[in-house]
Wavefront OBJ file of the C-alpha trace (Angstrom):
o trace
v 28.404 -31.713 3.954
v 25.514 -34.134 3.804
v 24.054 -35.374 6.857
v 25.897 -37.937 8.891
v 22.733 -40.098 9.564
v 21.969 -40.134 5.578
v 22.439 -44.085 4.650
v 24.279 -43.602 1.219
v 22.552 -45.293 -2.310
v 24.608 -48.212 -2.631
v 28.154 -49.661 -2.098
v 29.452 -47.678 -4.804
v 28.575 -44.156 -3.752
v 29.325 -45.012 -0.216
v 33.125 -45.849 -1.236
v 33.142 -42.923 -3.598
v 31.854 -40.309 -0.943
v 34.520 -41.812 1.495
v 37.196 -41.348 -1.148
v 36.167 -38.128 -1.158
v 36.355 -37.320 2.410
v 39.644 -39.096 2.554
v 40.927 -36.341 0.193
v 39.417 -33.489 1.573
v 40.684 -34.464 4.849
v 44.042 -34.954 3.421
v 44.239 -31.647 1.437
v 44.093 -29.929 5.024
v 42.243 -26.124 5.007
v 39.421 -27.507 6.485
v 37.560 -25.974 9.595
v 37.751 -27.780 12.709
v 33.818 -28.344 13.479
v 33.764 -29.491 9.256
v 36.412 -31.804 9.673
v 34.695 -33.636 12.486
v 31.384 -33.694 10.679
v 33.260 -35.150 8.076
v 35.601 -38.033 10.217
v 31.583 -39.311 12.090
v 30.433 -39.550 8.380
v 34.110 -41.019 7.274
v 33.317 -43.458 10.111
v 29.688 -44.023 9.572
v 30.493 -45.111 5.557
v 33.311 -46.966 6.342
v 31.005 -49.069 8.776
v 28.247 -49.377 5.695
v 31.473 -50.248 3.106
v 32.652 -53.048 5.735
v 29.120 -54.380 6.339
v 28.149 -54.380 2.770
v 31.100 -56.859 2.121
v 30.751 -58.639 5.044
v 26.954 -59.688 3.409
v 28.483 -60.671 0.578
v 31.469 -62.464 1.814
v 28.325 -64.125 3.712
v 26.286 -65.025 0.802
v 29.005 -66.141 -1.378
v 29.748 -68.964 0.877
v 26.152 -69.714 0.884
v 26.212 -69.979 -2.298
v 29.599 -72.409 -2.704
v 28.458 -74.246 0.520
v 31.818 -73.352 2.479
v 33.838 -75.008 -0.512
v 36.096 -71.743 -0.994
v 39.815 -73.210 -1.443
v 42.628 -71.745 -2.598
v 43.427 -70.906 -6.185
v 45.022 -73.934 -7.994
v 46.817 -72.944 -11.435
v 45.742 -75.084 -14.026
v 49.493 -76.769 -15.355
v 50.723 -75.426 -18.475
v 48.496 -72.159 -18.304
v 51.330 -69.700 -16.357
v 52.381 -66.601 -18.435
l 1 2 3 4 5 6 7 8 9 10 11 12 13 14 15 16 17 18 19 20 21 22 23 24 25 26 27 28 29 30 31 32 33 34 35 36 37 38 39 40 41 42 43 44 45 46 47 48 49 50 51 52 53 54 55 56 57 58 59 60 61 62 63 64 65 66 67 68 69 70 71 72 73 74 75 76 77 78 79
């Protein structure tokens, strides 16, 4: 199990090392002491995954100057 403390490469690995603990935990057979080492680092990714989108929720209205509106359809373009 890596280290809890370990910040993970990118948003990507981060969501594919909590998949991974999601499963494992899951799956059951897992030691009690493991299993708690891997719910902090469950916890500590989750916390990464949820603050990397909240940065780019963040800069994406930057970027559109708080005009986000709802999707409009364009007429005659529904399948």
């Amino acid at each position: 199990m890596k280290s809890a403390a370990k910040p993970p490469a990118s948003f990507e690995a981060a969501l594919q090392e909590l998949e991974t603990i999601v499963q494992s935990l899951e799956s059951g057979g897992t030691a009690l002491e493991a299993s708690l080492q891997a719910y902090e680092r469950g916890m500590l990714l989750m916390g990464y995954c949820e603050n990397t989108l909240a940065q780019a929720d963040q800069k994406i209205r930057l970027l559109q100057q708080d005009a986000l509106r709802d999707f409009q359809p364009v007429p005659g373009n529904e399948s």
